[in-house]
C-alpha positions as CSV (number, residue, x, y, z in Angstrom):
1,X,-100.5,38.5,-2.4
2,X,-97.9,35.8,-2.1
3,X,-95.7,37.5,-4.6
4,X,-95.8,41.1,-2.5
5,X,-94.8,39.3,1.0
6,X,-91.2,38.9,0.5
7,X,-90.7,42.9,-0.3
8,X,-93.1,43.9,2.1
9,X,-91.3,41.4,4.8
10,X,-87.8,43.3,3.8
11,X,-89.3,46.8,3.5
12,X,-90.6,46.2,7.3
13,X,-87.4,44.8,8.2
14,X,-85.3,47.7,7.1
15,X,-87.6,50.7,8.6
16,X,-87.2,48.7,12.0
17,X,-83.6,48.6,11.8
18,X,-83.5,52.8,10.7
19,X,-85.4,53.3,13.5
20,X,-82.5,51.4,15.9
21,X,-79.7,53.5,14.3
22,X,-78.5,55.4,11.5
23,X,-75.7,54.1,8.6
24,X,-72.2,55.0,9.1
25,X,-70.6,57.1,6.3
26,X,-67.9,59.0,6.0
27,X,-66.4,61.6,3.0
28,X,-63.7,63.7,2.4
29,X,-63.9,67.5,3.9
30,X,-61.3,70.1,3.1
31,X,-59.0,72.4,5.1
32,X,-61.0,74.6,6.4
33,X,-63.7,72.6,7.4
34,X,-60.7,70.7,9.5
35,X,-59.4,73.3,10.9
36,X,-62.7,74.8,12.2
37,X,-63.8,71.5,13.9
38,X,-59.8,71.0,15.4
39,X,-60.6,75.0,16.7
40,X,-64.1,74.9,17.4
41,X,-64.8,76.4,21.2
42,X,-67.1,78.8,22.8
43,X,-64.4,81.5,23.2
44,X,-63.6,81.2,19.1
45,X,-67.2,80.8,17.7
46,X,-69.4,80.2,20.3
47,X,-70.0,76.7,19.9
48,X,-69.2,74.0,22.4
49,X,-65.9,72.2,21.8
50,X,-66.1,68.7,20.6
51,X,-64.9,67.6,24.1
52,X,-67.4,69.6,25.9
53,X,-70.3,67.9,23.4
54,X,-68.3,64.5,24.0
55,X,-69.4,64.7,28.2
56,X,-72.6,65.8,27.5
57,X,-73.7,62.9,25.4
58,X,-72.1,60.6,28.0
59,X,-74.7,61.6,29.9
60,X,-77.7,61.9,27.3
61,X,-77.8,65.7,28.3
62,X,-77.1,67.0,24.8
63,X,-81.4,67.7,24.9
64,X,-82.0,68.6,28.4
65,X,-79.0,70.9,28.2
66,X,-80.7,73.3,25.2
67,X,-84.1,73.5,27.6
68,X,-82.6,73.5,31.1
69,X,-78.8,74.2,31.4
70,X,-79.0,75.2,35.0
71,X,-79.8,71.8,35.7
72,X,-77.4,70.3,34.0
73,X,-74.4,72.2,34.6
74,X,-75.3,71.8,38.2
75,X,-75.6,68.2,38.0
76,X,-71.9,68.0,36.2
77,X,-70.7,70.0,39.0
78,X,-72.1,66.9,41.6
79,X,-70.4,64.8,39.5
80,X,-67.2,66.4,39.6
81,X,-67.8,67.3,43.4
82,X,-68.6,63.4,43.6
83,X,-65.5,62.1,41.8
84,X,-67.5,60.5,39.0
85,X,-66.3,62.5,36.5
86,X,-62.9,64.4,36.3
87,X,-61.0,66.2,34.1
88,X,-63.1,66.3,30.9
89,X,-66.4,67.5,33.8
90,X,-64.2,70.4,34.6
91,X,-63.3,71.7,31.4
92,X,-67.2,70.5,30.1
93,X,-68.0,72.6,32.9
94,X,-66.1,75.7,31.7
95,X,-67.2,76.4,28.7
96,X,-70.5,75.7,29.3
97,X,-70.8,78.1,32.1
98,X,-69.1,80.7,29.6
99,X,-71.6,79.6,26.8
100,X,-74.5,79.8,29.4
101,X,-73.3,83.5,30.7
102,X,-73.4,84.7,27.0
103,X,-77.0,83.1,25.8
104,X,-79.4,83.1,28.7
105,X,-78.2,86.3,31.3
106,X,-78.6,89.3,28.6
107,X,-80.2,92.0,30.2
108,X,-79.9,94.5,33.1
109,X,-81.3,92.9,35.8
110,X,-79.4,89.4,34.8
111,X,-76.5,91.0,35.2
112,X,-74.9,89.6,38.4
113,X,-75.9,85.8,37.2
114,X,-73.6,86.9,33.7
115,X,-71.0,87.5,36.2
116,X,-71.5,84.7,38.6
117,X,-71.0,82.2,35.5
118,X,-68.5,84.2,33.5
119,X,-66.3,83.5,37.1
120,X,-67.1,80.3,37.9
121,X,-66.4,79.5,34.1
122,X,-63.0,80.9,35.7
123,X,-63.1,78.6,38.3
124,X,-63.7,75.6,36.8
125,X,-61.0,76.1,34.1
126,X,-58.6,76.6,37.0
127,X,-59.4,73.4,38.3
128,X,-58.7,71.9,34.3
129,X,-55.7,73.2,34.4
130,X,-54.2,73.3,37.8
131,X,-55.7,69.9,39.3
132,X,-55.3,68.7,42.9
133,X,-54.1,65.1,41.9
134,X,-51.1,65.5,40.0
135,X,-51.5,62.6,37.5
136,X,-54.6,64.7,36.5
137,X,-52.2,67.3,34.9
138,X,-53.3,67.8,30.9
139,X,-50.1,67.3,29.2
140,X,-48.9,70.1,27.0
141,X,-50.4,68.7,23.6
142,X,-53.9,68.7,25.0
143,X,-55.6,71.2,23.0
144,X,-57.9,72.1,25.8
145,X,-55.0,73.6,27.9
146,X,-54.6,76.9,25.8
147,X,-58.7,76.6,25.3
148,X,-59.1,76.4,29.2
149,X,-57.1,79.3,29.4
150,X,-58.5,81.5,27.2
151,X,-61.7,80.2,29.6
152,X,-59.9,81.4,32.5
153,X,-59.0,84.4,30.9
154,X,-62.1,85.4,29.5
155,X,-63.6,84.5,32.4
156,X,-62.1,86.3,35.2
157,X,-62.5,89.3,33.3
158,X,-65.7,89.1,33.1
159,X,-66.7,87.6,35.9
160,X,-64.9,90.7,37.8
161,X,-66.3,93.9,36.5
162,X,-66.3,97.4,37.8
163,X,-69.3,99.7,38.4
164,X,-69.2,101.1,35.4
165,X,-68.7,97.5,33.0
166,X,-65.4,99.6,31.3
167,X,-62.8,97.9,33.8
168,X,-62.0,95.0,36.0
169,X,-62.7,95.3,39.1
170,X,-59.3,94.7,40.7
171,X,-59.5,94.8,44.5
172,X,-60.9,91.5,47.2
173,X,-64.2,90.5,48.4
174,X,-66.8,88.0,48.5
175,X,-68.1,87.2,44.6
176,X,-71.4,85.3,43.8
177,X,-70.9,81.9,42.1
178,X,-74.1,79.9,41.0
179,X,-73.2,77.0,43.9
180,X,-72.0,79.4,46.6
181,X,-69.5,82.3,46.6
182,X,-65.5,82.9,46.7
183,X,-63.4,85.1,49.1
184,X,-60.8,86.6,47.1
185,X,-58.0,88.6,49.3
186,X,-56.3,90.6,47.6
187,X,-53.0,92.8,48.7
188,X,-53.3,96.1,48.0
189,X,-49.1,96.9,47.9
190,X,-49.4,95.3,44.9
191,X,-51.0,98.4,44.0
192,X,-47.6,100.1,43.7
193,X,-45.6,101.0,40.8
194,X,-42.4,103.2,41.2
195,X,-43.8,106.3,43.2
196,X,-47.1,105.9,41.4
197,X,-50.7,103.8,42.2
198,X,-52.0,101.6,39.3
199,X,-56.1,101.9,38.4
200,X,-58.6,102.0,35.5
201,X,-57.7,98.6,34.5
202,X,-58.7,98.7,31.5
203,X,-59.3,95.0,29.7
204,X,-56.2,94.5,27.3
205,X,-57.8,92.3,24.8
206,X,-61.0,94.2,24.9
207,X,-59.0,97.4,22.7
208,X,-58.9,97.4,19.4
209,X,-55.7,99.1,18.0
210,X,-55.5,101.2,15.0
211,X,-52.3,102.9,14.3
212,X,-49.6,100.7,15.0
213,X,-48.4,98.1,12.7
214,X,-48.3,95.0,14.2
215,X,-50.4,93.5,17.8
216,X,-48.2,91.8,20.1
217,X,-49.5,89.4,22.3
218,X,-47.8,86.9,24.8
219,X,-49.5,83.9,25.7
220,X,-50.1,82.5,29.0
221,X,-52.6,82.5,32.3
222,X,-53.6,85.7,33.4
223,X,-56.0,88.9,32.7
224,X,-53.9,91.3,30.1
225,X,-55.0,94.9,31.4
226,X,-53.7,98.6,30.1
227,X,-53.3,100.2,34.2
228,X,-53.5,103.9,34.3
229,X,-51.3,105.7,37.3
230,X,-51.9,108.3,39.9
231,X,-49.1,109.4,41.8
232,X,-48.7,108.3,45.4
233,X,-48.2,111.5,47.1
234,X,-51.4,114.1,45.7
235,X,-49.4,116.7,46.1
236,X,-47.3,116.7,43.0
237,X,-45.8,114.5,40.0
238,X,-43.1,112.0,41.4
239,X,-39.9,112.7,39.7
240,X,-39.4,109.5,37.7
241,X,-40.2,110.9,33.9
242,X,-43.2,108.6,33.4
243,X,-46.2,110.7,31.6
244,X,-49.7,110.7,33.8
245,X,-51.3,110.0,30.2
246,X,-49.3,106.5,30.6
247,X,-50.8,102.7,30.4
248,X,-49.2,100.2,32.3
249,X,-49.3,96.2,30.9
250,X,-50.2,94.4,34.0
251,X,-51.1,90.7,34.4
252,X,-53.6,89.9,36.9
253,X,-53.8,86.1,38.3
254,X,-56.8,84.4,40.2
255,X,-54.9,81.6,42.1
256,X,-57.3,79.2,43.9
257,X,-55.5,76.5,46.0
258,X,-56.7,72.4,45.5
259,X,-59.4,74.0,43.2
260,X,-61.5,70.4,43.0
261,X,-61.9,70.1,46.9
262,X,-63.0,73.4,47.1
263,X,-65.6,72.9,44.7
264,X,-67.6,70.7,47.4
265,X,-67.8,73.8,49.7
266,X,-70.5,76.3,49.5
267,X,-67.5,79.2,50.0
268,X,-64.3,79.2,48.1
269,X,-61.0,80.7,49.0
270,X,-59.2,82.2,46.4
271,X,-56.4,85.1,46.2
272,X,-55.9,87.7,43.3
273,X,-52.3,88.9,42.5
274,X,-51.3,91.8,39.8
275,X,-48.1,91.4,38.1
276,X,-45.8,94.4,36.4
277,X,-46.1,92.7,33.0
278,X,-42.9,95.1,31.9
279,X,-40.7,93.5,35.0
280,X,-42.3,89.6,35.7
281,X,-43.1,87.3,32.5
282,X,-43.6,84.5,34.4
283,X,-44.7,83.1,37.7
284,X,-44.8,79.4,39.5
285,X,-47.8,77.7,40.4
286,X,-47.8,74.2,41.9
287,X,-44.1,73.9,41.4
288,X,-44.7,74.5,37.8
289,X,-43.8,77.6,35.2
290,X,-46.5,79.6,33.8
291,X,-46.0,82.4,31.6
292,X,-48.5,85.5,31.7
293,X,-50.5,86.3,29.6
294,X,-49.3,90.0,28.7
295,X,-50.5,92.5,25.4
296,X,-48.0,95.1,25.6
297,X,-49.1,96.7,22.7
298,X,-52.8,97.4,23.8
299,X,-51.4,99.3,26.5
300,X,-48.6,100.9,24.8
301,X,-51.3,102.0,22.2
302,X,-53.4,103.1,24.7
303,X,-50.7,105.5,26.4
304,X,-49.8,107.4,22.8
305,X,-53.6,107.6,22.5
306,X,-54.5,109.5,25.7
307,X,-50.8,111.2,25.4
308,X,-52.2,113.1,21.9
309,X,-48.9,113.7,20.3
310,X,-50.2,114.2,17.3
311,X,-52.8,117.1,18.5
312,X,-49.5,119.5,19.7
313,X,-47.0,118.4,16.3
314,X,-47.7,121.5,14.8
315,X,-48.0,123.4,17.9
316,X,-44.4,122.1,18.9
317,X,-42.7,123.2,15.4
318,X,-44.6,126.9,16.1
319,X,-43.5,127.2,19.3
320,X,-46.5,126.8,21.2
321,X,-46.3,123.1,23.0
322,X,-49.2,122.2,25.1
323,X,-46.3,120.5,27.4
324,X,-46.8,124.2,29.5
325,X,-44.3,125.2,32.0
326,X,-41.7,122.1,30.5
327,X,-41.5,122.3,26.8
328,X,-38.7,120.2,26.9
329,X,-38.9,116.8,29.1
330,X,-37.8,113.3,29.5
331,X,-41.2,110.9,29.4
332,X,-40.7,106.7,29.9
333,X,-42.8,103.9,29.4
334,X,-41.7,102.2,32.8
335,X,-39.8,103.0,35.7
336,X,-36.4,103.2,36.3
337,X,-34.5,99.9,36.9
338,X,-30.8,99.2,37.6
339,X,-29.3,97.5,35.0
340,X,-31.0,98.3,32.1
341,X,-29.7,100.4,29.6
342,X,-31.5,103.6,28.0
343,X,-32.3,104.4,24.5
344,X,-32.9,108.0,23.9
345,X,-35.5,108.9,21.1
346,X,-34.9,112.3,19.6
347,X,-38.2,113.0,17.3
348,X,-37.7,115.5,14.2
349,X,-39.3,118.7,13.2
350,X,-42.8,119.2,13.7
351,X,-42.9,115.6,14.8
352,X,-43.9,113.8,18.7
353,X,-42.2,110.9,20.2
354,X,-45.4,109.2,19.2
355,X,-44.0,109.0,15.7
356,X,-41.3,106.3,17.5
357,X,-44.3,104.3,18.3
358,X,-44.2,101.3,15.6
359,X,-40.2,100.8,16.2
360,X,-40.8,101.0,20.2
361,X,-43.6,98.4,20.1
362,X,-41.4,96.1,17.6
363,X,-38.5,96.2,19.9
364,X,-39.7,95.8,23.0
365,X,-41.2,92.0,21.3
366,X,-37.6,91.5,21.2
367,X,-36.8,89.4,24.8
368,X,-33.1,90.5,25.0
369,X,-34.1,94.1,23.7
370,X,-36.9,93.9,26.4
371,X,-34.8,93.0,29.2
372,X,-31.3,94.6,28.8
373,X,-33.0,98.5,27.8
374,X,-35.7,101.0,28.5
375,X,-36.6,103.4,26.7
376,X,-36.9,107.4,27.3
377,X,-38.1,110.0,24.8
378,X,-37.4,113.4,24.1
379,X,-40.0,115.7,23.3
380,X,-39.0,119.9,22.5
381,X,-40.6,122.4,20.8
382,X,-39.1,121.6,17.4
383,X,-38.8,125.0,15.6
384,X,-36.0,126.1,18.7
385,X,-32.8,126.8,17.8
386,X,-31.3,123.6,17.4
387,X,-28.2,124.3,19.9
388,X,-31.3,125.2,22.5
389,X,-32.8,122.2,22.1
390,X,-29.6,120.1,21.9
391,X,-29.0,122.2,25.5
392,X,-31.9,121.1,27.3
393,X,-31.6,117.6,26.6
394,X,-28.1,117.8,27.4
395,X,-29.0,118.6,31.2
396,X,-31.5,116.9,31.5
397,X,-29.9,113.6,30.3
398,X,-27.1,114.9,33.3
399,X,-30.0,115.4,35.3
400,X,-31.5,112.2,35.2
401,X,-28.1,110.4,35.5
402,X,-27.1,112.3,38.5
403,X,-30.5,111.8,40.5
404,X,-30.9,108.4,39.2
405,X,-27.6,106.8,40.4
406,X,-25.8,110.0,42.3
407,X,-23.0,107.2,43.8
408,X,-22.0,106.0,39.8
409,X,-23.2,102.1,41.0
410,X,-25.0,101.3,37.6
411,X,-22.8,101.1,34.7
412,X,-25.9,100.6,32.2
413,X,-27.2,104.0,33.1
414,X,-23.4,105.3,31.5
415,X,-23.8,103.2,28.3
416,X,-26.7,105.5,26.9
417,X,-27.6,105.1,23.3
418,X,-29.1,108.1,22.0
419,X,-31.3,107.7,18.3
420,X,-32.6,111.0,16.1
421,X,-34.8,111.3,13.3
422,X,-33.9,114.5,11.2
423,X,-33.6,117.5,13.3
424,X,-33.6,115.1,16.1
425,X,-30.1,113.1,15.2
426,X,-28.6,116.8,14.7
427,X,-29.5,116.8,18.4
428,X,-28.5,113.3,19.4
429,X,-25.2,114.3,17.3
430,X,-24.3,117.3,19.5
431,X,-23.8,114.7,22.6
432,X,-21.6,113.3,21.6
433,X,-19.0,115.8,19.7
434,X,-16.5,117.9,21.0
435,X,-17.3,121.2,18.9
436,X,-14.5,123.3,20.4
437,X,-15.4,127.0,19.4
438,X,-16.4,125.6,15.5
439,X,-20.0,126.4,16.7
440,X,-19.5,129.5,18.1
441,X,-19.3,131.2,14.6
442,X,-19.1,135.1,15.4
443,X,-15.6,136.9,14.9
444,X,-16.0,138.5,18.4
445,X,-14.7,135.9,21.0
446,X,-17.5,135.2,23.8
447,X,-15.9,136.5,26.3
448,X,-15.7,140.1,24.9
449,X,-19.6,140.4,24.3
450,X,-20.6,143.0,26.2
451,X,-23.5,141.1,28.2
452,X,-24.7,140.0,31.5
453,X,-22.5,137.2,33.0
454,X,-26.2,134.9,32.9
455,X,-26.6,135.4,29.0
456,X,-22.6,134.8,28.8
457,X,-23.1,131.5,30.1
458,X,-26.2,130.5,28.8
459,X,-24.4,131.0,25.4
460,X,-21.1,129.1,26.5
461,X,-23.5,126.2,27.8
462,X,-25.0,125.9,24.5
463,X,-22.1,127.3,21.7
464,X,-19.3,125.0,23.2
465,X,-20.1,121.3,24.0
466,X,-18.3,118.4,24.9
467,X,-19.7,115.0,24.9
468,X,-21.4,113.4,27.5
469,X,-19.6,111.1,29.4
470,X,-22.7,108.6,29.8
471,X,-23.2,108.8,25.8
472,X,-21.5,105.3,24.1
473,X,-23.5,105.4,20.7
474,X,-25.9,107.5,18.7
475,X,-27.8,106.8,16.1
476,X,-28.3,109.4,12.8
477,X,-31.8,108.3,10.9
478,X,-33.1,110.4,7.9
479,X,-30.4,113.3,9.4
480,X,-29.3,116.7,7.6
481,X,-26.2,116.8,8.4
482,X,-25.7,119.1,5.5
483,X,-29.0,120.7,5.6
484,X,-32.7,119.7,4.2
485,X,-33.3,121.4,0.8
486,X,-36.7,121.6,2.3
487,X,-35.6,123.7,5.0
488,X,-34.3,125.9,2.2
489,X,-37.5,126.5,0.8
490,X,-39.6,129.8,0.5
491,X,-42.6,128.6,2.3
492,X,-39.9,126.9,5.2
493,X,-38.9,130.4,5.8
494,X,-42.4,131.8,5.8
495,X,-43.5,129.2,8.3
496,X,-40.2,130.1,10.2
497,X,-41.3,133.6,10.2
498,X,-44.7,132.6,12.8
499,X,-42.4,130.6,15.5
500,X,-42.3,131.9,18.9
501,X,-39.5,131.6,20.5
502,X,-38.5,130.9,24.0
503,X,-38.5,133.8,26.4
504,X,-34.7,133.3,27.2
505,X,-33.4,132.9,24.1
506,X,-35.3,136.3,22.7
507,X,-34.2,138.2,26.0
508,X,-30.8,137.2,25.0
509,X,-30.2,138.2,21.6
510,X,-32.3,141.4,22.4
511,X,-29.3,142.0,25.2
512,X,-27.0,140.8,22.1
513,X,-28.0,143.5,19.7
514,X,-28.6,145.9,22.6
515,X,-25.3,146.2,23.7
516,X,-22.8,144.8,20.9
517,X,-23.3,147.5,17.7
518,X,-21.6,144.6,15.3
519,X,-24.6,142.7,16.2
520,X,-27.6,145.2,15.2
521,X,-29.2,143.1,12.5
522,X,-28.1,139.7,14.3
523,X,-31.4,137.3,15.1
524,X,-31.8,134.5,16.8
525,X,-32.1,131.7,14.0
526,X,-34.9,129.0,14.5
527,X,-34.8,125.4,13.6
528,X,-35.4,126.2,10.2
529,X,-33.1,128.6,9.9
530,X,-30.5,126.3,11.3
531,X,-31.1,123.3,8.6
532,X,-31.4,125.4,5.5
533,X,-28.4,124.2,3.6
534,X,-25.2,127.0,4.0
535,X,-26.0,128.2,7.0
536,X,-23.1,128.7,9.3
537,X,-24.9,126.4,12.1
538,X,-25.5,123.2,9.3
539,X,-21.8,124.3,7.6
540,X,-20.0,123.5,11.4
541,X,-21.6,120.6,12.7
542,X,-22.3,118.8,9.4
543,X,-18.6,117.8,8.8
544,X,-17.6,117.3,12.6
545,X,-16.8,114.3,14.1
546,X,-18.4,112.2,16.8
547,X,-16.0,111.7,19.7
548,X,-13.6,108.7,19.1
549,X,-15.3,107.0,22.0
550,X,-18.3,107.1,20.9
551,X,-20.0,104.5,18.4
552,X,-22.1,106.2,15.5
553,X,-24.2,104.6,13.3
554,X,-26.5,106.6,10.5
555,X,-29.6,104.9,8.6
556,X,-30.4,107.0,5.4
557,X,-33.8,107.0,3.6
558,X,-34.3,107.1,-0.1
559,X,-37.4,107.2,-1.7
560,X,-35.6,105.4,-5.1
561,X,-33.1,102.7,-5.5
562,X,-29.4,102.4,-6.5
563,X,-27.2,104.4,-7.5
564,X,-28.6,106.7,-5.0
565,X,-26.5,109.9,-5.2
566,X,-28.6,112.7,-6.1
567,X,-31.8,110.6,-4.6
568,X,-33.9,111.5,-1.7
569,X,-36.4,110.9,1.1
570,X,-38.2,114.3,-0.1
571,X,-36.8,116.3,2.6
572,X,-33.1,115.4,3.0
573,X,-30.7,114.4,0.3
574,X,-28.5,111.1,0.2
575,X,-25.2,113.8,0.0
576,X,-26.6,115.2,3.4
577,X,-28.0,112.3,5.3
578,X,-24.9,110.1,4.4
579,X,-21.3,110.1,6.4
580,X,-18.0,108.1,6.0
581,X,-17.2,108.2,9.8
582,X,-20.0,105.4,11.2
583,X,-19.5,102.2,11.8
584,X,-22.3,101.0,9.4
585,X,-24.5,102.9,7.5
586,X,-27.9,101.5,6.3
587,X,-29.8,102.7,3.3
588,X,-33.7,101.7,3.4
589,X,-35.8,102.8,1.0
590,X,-38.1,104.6,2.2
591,X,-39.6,108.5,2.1
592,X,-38.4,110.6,5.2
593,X,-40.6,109.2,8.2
594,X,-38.9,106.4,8.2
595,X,-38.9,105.2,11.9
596,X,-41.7,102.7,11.0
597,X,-40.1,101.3,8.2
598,X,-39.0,97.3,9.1
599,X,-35.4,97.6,7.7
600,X,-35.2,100.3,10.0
601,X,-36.1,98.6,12.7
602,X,-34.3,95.4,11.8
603,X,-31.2,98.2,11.6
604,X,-31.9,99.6,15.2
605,X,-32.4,96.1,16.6
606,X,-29.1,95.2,15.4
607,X,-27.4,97.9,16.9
608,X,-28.8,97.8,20.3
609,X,-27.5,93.5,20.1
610,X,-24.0,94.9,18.6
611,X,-24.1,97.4,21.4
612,X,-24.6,94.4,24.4
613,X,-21.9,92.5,22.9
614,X,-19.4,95.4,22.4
615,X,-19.8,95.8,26.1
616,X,-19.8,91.4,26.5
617,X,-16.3,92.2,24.7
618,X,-15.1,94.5,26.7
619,X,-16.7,92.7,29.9
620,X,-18.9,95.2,31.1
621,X,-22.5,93.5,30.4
622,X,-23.0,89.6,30.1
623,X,-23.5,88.9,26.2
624,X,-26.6,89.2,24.3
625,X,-28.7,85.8,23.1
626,X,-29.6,85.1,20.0
């Protein structure tokens, strides 16, 4: 046996030492494998950070915390409460509250406990990131500060939920937390947007988007939430041009003062305050910055949703617009506010402002863009005679001016920038030319029709314009200013043939033909009619000047690449679409709908910055930054 005791004596001694601790190695792991450890959190994957693991084995609670986690996040929160633990308790302390909310509280009647720890998840990653010692302050590089706020975040608006679990619950009270409750006061004025009440707060990061491009998001503190609005007075829609369909991107923000002491008291004071995400990008909180957390495009998606632009396209071109007793209208996505100028989107034949909705959502990324414009579309009944619906957005861009700023006291408001796509930049065009009689077209002057004195000037208000005085660019993209060869077409004219058209203008050229024998076969020519290449309407405008005080820029699509005479979009031709007389002139390549094309944007972009620093130069606006 002798010769057996030595290997026994080691084999002894190295299961004794196993059973003390296990051999340290380490090996090699690749990218991916780093980058999910570095990201790993309860918000990304469900799993607890590495942080959040770290405090529990501190305590040998890694076990107790799979079997009892009640227990054991109460027994962190005494030891924050207690001061033996700080910081790394408080953020432990969030995401495990989060993690418990989402495991153990899954049916109805646990309800209320998911929400008590989805909030004080909330609360505790306030207290992470807003300490009441300032030297506890997680510097910037901690990677648990944008972590704790997606905690926070998450949390609140969860933690907050209305009846029906679609929105947050938006309003004060006393909430349940699983070591007391919190009084939140809340003020309603806050409430208020323009003339209209924001509601249905609908959960920004909670909507998936499917129709736009690109997902903007801002980062920062806050609940991102797509608002609805009700107008303040029930009696009738608020004159202010924003569409009832509309979303507003609103920011709501859970401040809770000395968040650490408070978490020794059975009942915390808190105070909830909703921010106008499209006016405030930032707020203060213990003397320091903090950006909101805003998704623009989730609400802005949300608006064109509920709007249905695309159900009434066809409707428009035919003449029968669901818009009812407005067919033509001015709609915003905000209210009015001094100093900001307007761009004016004119849509194109059988087309919707929703169709502007991928160069709208890029721009409004754009901080200067964003803070130095607003933006109001045009939407018309598309198959209308094109000087009609050139006419009505002609008074009611005078309209708007007039009841906007009646004393003249906002110089912005009167450097309008009007953009059209197709039939819409013949439109945007005819605001901006002086057309003399050109447009008139008939050998019989006006003013010896024989007509009422109403038609006479209905005609005169359409047949000879001037340009607007507010106007100080347009913008031509994908336009016909020589006609569309599709507009030419046999089955353009058959289409033409079904659009209704406006009671006024068919009660005029019946009192036309009626009275004025030279004018028998005369009839009123639609859209279509208008476009078709050598008509007189197409033949006058196409070669007429915009007003030398006003800047014009075109954007022309073509489906091939240089040279591009003789190419197309497939429904306007590079001869017709391009002009000598602009002060640039972009060619994208592209097929007609070309508004969500990125060169165009990029194009659009560039004018709107060209446009603030021709008024820098000129010192009427302060200069754009880069």
């Amino acid at each position: 046996m002798r010769p057996l005791a030595l290997p026994l004596l080691a084999a002894a001694l190295i299961v004794a030492a196993a059973g003390c601790a296990a051999p340290v190695r380490v090996h090699r792991v690749d990218s991916r494998a780093v980058d999910r450890e570095l990201t790993r959190s309860v918000t990304s994957s469900g799993e607890l950070s590495r942080d959040t693991h770290n405090v529990l084995h501190r305590w040998g609670l890694i076990a107790a915390y799979a079997t009892r986690p009640d227990d054991v996040i109460g027994f962190l929160h005494q030891t924050l409460v207690d001061g033996r633990e700080g910081p790394d308790a408080a953020f432990a302390l969030a995401e495990l509250s989060f993690q418990h909310a989402e495991r153990d509280h899954r049916g109805p009647q646990e309800r209320w406990r998911r929400t008590e720890h989805y909030l004080a998840a909330a609360v505790y990653a306030y207290a992470f990131l807003f300490p009441d010692d300032p030297q506890d302050v997680p510097h910037r590089f901690d990677p648990r500060v944008r972590r704790a706020a997606d905690l926070y975040n998450r949390g609140f608006t969860l933690g907050l939920p209305s009846v029906d679990g679609r929105s947050v619950a938006i309003a004060g009270g006393c909430y349940p937390l699983p070591f007391g409750s919190i009084d939140i006061a809340f003020d309603e004025r806050s409430l208020r947007w323009g003339e209209r009440r924001l509601e249905d707060f609908v959960p920004a990061a909670e909507i998936e988007v499917r129709g736009l491009t690109e997902r903007y998001r801002r980062a920062g503190l806050g609940v991102p939430l797509a608002a609805g609005t009700r107008p303040l007075d029930a009696a009738g829609e608020p004159e202010d041009f924003i569409d009832p369909a509309t979303r507003v991107p609103v920011t709501a923000v859970l401040r809770i003062p000395t968040p650490r002491a408070q978490l020794a008291r059975q009942r915390l004071q808190a105070s909830l305050a909703l921010y106008d995400a499209t006016a405030i990008e930032a707020i203060t909180i213990d003397d320091r910055p903090v950006p909101l957390e805003v998704e623009p495009t989730a609400a802005f998606a949300y608006m064109l949703a509920e709007q249905k632009f695309w159900d009434f396209e066809l409707k428009s071109l035919l003449g029968r617009t669901v818009l009812g007793k407005e067919p033509m209208r001015l709609t915003a996505v905000q209210p009015w506010r001094r100093g900001r100028i307007p761009v004016v989107l004119v849509h194109g034949t059988g087309s919707s402002p929703g169709r502007w909705g991928d160069m709208v959502n890029d721009l409004l990324d754009d901080p200067v863009v964003r803070e130095r414009y607003q933006f109001w579309f045009f939407t018309y009944d598309s198959g209308n005679p094109i000087l009609y619906s050139a006419g009505g957005l002609r008074d009611l861009l005078t309209a708007a001016v007039a009841r906007l700023d009646p004393d003249g006291t906002d110089p912005m408001l009167r450097r309008m920038v009007v953009i059209g796509h197709s039939q819409g930049g013949l439109i945007a065009k005819l605001t901006a030319v002086d057309s003399g009689d050109k447009l008139w077209g008939f050998r019989t002057r006006l003013d010896d029709l024989l007509v009422s004195a109403r038609t006479r000037e209905l005609l005169r208000r359409l047949a000879f314009v001037k340009p607007l005085p507010f106007v100080e660019r347009v913008v031509f993209v994908a336009t016909p200013h020589r006609g569309s060869y599709l507009a030419g077409s046999w089955i353009a004219h058959r289409l033409a043939g079904l659009i209704a058209m406006p009671s006024k203008i068919v009660d005029a050229g019946a009192e036309i033909a009626q009275g004025n024998p030279d004018f028998a076969s005369w009839r009123v020519p639609s859209a279509v009619d208008n476009m078709t290449p050598g008509h007189p309407f197409v033949r006058a405008l196409g070669p007429m000047s915009v007003d030398p005080g006003i800047a014009c820029h075109s954007i022309v699509a073509v489906k091939s690449g240089p040279p591009y005479d003789g190419g197309s979009d497939g429904v306007v031709r590079y001869e017709s679409a391009h002009r000598t007389d602009c002060a640039s002139e972009l060619v994208v390549r592209s097929s007609h709908s070309c508004q969500s094309n990125p060169a165009t944007i990029a194009e659009v972009r560039r004018i709107l910055l060209r446009h603030l620093d021709d008024g820098a130069a000129a010192g009427r606006i302060r200069p754009s930054e880069p």
